[in-house]
PLY file of the C-alpha trace (Angstrom):
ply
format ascii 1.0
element vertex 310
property float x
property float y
property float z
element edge 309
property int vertex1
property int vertex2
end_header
-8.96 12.03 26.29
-9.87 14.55 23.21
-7.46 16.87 22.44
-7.82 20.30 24.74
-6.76 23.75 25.50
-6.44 24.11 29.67
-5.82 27.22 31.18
-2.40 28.05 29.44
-1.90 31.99 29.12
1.60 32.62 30.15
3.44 36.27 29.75
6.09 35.69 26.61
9.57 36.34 27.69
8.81 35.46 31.62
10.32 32.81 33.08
8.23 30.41 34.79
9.51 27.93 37.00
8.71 24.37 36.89
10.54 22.98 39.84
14.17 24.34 40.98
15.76 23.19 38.18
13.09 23.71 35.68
11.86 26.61 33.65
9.39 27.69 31.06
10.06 30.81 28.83
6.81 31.28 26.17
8.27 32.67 23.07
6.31 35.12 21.48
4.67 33.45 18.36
0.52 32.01 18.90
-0.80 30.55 16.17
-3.60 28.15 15.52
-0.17 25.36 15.38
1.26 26.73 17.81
-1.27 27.47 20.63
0.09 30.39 22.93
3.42 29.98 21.46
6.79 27.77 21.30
7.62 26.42 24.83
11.63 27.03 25.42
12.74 25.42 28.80
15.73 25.96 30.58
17.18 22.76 32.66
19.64 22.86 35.66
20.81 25.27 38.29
24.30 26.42 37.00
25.00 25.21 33.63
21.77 25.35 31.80
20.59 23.09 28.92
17.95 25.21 26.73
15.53 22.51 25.15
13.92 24.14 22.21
14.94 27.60 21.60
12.43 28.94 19.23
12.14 31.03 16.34
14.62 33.28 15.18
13.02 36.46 17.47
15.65 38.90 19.07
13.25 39.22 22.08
13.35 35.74 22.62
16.78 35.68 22.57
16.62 38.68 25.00
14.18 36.67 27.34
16.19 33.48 27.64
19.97 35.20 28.11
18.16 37.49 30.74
16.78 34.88 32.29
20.47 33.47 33.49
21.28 34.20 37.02
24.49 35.28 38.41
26.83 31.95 37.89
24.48 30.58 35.36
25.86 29.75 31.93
24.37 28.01 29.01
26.30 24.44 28.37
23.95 23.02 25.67
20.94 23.68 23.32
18.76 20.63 22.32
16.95 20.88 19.65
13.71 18.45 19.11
13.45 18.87 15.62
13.51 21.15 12.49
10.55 22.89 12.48
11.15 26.90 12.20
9.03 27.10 15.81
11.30 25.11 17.15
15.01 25.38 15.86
15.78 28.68 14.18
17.12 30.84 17.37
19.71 27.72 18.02
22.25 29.20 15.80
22.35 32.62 17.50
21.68 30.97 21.08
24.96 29.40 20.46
26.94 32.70 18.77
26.28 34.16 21.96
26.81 31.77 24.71
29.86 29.42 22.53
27.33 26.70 23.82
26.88 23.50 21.33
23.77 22.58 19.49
22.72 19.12 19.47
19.73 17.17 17.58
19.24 13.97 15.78
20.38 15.58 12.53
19.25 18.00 10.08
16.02 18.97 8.41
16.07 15.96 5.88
17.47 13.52 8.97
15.38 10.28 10.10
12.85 10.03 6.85
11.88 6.32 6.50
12.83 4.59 3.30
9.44 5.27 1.99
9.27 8.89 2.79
12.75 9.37 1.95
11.78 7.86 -1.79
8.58 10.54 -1.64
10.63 13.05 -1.39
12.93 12.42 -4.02
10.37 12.37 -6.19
9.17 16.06 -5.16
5.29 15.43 -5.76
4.15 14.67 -2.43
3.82 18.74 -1.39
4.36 19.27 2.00
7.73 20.49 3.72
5.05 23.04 5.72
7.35 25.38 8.10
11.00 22.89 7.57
13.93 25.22 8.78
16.05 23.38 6.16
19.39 25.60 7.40
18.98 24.04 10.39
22.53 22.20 11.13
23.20 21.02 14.66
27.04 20.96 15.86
27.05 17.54 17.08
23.85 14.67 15.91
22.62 12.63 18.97
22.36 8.71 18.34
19.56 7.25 19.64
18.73 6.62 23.47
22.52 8.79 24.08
22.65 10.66 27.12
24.09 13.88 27.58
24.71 15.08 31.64
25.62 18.77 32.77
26.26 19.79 35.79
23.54 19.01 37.55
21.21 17.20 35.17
20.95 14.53 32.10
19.13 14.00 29.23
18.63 10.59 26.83
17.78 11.15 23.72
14.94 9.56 22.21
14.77 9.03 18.71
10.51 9.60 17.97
9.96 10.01 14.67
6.38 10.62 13.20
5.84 14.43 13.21
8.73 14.77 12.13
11.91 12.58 10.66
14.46 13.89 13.09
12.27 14.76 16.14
13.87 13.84 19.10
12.61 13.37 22.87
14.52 13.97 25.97
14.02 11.91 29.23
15.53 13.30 32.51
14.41 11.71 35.76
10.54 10.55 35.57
10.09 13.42 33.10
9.96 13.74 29.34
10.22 16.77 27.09
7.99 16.03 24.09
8.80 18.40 21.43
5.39 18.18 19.27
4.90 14.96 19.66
2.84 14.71 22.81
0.92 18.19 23.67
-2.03 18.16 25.57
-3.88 21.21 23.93
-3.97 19.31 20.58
-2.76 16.09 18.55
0.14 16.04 16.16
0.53 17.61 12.64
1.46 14.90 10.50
2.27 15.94 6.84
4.61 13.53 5.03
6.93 13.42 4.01
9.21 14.82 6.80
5.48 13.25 8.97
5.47 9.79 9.28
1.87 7.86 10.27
3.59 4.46 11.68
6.18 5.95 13.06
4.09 8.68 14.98
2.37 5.64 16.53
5.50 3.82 17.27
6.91 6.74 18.99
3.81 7.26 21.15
4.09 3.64 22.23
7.82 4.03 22.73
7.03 6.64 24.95
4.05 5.09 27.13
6.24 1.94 27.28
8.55 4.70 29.62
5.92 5.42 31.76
6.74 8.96 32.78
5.42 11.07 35.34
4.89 14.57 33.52
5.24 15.07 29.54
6.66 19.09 29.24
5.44 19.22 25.23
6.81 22.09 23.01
3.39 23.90 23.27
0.57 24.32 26.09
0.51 22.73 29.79
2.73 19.97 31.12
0.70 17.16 30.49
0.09 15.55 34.28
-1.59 12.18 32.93
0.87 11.30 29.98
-0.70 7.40 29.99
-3.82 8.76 28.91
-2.81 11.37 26.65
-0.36 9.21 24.87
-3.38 6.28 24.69
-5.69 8.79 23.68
-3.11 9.67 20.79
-2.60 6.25 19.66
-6.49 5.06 19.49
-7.16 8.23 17.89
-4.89 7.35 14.98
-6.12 4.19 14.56
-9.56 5.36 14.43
-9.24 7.42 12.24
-7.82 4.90 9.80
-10.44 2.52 10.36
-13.07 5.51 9.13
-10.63 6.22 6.31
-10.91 2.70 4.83
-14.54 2.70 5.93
-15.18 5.55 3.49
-13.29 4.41 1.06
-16.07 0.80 0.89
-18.30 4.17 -0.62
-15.92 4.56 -3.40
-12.57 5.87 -4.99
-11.49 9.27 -2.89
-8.30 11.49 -2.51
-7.00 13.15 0.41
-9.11 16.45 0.28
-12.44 14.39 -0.13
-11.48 11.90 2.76
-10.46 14.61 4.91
-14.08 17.10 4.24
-16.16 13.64 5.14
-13.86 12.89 8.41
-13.32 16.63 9.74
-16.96 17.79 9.86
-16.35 20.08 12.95
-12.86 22.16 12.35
-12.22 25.46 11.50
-12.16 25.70 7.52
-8.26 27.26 7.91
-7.44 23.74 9.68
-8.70 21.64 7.14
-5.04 21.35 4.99
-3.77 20.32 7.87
-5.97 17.74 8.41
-5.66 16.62 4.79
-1.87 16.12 5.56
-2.97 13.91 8.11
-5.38 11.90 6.21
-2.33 11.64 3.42
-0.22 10.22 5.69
-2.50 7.37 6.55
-3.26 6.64 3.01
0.58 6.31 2.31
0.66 3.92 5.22
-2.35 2.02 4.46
-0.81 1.75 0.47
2.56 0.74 1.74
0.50 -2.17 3.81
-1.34 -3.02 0.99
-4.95 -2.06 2.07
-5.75 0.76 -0.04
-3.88 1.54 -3.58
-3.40 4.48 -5.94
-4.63 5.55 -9.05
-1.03 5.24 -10.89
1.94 6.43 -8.82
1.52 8.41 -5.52
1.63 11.92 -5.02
-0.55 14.63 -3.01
-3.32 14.25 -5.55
-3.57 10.33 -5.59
-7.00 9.20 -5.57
-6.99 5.77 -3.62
-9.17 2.71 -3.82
-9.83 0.22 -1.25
-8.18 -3.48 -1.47
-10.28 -6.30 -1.23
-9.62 -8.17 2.11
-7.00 -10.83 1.81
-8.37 -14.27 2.03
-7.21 -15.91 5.65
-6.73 -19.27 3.82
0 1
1 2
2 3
3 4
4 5
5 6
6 7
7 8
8 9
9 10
10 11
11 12
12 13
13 14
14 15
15 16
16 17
17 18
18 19
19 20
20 21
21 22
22 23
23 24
24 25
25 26
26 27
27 28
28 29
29 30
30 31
31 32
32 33
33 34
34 35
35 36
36 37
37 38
38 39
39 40
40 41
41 42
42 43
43 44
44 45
45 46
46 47
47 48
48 49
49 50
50 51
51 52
52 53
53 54
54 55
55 56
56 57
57 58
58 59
59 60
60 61
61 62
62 63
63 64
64 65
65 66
66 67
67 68
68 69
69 70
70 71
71 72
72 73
73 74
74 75
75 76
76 77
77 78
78 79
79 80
80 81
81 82
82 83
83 84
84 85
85 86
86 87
87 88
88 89
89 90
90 91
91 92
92 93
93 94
94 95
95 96
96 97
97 98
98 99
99 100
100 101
101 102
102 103
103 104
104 105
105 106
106 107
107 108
108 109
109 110
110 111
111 112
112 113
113 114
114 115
115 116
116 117
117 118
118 119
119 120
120 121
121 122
122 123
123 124
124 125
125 126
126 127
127 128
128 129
129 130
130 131
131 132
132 133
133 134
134 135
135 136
136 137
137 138
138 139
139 140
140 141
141 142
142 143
143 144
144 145
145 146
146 147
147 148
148 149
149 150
150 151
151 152
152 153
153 154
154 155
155 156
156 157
157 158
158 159
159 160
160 161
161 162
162 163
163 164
164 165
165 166
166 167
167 168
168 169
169 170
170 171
171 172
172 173
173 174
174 175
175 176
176 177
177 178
178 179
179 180
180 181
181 182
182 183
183 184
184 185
185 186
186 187
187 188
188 189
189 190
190 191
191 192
192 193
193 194
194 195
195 196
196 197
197 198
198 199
199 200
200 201
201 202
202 203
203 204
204 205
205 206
206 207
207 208
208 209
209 210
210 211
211 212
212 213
213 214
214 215
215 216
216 217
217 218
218 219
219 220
220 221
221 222
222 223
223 224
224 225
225 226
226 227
227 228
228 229
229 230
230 231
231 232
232 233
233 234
234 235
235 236
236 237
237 238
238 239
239 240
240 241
241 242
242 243
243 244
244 245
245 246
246 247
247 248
248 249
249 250
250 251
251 252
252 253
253 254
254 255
255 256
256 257
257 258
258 259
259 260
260 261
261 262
262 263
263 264
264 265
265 266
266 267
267 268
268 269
269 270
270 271
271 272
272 273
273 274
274 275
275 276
276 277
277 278
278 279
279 280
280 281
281 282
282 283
283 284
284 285
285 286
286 287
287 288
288 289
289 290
290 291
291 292
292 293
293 294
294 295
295 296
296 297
297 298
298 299
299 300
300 301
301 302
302 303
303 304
304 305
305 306
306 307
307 308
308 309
C-alpha cells in the first residue's frame, strides 16, 4: 500500500463530523508536509478534548472556539508532539478556555540515548519545524489514560518521527499524530526522528489492531493493518537498498538519497536525505555500516563486512 493522496479537500475552519462525538476542523496551512493542512479534532459531546490544535493562526483559533455548541466547553488539549503544525495554538487554546495542555513532554522529550548524544554534539543539522517553546501543563506517562465526560484517551508513547510524539487510543480508534497518515509516509530527520523507533511504534500500533487511524493530516485511514504494514516493509526496504548501494562504494546521505529517490519532486529531496540519515545512524549504531571519523550530517559511510556466523 504506497503512500497516497485520496480525495481529501475539506473547507479550513469547518467542522466536519466524524461520528457524534467526533470532529474534524482543517486548519489553514497546505504544504507539500502538510498535505491540505493540520487535522485538529474535537472529541466528546459536552466537555471537549481538542487533539492537535495547530499552528499559532487566530482563525484557527476562531474556527475551533466557534465550533463549541451551547453547553460545550473545552476540558483538555492533547498535544501529539512538538512540531510547530501541530502544537503552537495549545498555549492560547488554553488562555482562552483555562483548559490544561497535556503531551509526553517538551520539544527535547523522548530522544533515545543515541539521539540524545547527537544532539549534544550539535552537528547532526536537523531540528526542521521543532516548536522548542512548546511546554505542556501536565506530561503524560506512557499507556496513561485520561477520561472526560463522555470519552477517554490512553496515551501511547510512539516515538520515531518524533522523540515525544504521542498516540491516543479511544474505543477501536487511534489518533496518529504524523505517525500513520495515509496520504504519505513519515518525515524522519534525526535527531528529534528516530529510524528504530519509528518502526517500533508502527508495530506497537498494528499489535492494537484498530479499526480507523484519524492521522494529523489527510483521510482517516479505514485499513490501518495495511497502512501500518505497508509503513514498516517500506522502511526496511529501503535499508536493504541503502546497504545494497553502499556494496558500490563509500556514500553520504545526499548521494544515497539522489540514487534511492529517482522519482520525487527536487524540493522533497532534503527530506528524503533526513530519512536516508536516519537509517545510516541506525545501521552504524548496529554495526552494519560505519563512518568516516565521527558522525554528523556530512558522514560518508562504508559498508561492514558481514559478520562470520561461526
Amino acid at each position: 500500500m504506497p503512500p497516497t493522496a485520496p480525495e481529501f479537500d475539506p473547507q479550513p475552519g469547518v467542522p466536519h463530523t466524524l461520528n457524534p462525538a467526533l470532529r474534524r476542523i482543517l486548519a489553514p496551512n497546505p504544504s507539500p508536509m502538510t498535505f491540505r493542512g493540520t487535522n485538529t479534532y474535537l472529541l466528546g459531546t459536552r466537555g471537549i478534548a481538542v487533539i492537535d490544535p495547530g499552528p499559532d493562526d487566530a482563525a484557527h483559533l476562531g474556527a475551533i472556539l466557534n465550533a463549541l455548541t451551547p453547553g460545550q466547553h473545552i476540558t483538555h488539549i492533547f498535544v501529539t508532539h512538538a512540531h510547530r503544525d501541530h502544537s503552537p495554538l495549545a498555549r492560547p487554546l488554553a488562555e482562552a478556555t483555562g483548559a490544561p495542555v497535556l503531551a509526553f513532554g517538551d520539544a527535547q522529550a523522548g530522544r533515545s540515548p543515541v539521539m540524545a548524544r547527537l544532539a549534544a554534539a550539535g552537528t547532526l543539522g536537523g531540528g526542521e519545524g521543532v516548536d522548542t517553546a512548546f511546554r505542556p501543563d501536565r506530561a503524560l506517562a506512557d499507556d496513561e489514560i485520561v477520561s472526560g465526560e463522555d470519552w477517554a484517551l490512553r496515551a501511547l508513547w510512539t516515538p520515531g518521527h518524533f522523540g515525544n510524539h504521542m498516540c491516543f487510543a479511544t474505543d477501536d480508534a487511534i489518533f496518529t499524530g504524523d505517525l500513520v497518515m495515509g496520504w504519505a509516509s513519515s518525515l524522519v530527520s534525526p535527531p528529534d526522528g528516530d529510524a528504530a523507533a519509528f518502526v517500533a511504534s508502527c508495530k506497537r500500533l498494528l499489535g492494537l489492531s484498530p479499526a480507523i487511524l484519524h492521522p494529523g493530516h489527510g483521510a482517516p485511514v479505514s485499513k490501518p493493518e495495511d497502512r501500518m504494514t505497508w509503513l514498516i516493509e517500506n522502511r526496511a526496504a529501503r535499508e536493504a537498498a541503502i546497504l545494497v548501494e553502499l556494496t558500490k562504494g563509500a556514500a553520504d546521505a545526499p548521494t544515497l538519497a539522489r540514487a534511492l529517490y529517482r522519482d520525487i519532486p527536487a524540493k522533497l529531496l532534503p527530506a528524503a536525505t533526513r530519512n536516508v540519515l536516519a537509517h545510516l545512524i541506525d545501521l552504524s549504531e548496529r554495526g552494519e555500516v560505519a563512518p568516516h571519523g565521527a558522525l554528523d550530517a556530512g558522514s560518508v559511510f562504508t559498508r561492514r563486512p558481514a559478520k562470520d556466523p561461526k
